[in-house]
Phi, psi and omega in degrees: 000073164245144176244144159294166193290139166209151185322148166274007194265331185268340156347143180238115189302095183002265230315311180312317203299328188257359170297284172343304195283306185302334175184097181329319167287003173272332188257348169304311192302332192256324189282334180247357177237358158078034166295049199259103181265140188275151165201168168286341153327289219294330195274022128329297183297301197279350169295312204286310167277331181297311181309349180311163177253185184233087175259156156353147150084009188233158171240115197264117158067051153291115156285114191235179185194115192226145183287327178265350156285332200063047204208120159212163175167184185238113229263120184314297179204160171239141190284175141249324217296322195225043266019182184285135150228142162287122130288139182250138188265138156229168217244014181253174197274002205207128171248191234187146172292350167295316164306330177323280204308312162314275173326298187290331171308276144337358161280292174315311206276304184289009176276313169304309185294303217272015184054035195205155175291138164228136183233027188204119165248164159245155161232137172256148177230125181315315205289336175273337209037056211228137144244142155224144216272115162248122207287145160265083194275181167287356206251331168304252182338302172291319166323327205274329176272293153021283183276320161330289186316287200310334178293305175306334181281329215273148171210144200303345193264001170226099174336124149302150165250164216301110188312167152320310184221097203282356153308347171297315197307342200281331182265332198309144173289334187270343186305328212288329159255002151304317164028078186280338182285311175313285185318324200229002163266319175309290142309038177092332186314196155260160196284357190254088189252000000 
């Protein structure tokens, strides 16, 4: 697993990474036009983390960064209790492989700090008040380097096209400039998106 070395400025933030797995065109709109549109989701979510509580055994809010990942962010708490595990908080009752994919990219950058394998993260979910423990296999971590390169490749004069399920767009923060039913009809699509 080597990545080029890259500027910090060419860094791809984690956060980005699960913008991406939900909809590539979600994260074009935010990484080249600075769209970042409010929804109740999102500001559900940043409520939900400010409210945590601060008990023993946790490490809060680690910011890491790494060059040879081309990788930074700020990892929500780290368990200590049992070895380091990153936790990632969400804020629904059920997580999704962008989270997986999330979590082990924080997995990767504390593996890079603390000079050691990390191989189990958690996700905690707000809707359940439930963790769940996820092995960070290599096929996870290579999938995660993956997607970083995939990220990296994107550029402004070429548009991603149009997810699988267009029921994502209904949550989306960005629709309002995405405007995906306009937007896939404009471009050729069928009128039944």
């Amino acid at each position: 697993m080597v990545l080029m070395a890259r500027w910090i400025d060419d860094m791809i933030n984690v956060s980005d990474i699960n913008q991406f797995l939900y909809c590539p065109r979600r994260l074009f709109y935010l990484q080249f036009y600075q769209t970042q549109g409010v929804n109740e989701f999102l500001v559900d979510g940043r409520r939900k983390h400010q409210r945590q509580g601060r008990r023993g055994g946790y490490v809060f809010e680690l910011y890491l960064s790494s060059e040879r990942l081309g990788l930074h962010g700020k990892i929500d708490l780290i368990d200590e209790s049992d070895g380091m595990k990153p936790i990632e908080r969400k804020r629904g009752d059920r997580y999704f492989e962008n989270d997986v994919i999330q979590l082990c990219a924080y997995g990767l950058l504390l593996e890079e700090y603390l000079g050691k394998p990390v191989d189990t993260g958690i996700l905690y979910l707000f809707g359940t008040n439930r963790r769940a423990e996820i092995a960070l296999t290599d096929s996870i971590k290579q999938k995660t380097i993956s997607v970083i390169e995939d990220i990296r490749s994107m550029t402004p004069d070429s548009i991603p096209g149009f997810i699988d399920n267009p029921k994502k767009c209904t949550k989306c923060s960005v629709q309002l400039y995405c405007l995906p039913y306009e937007s896939h009809v404009l471009e050729g699509g069928e009128d039944e998106y």
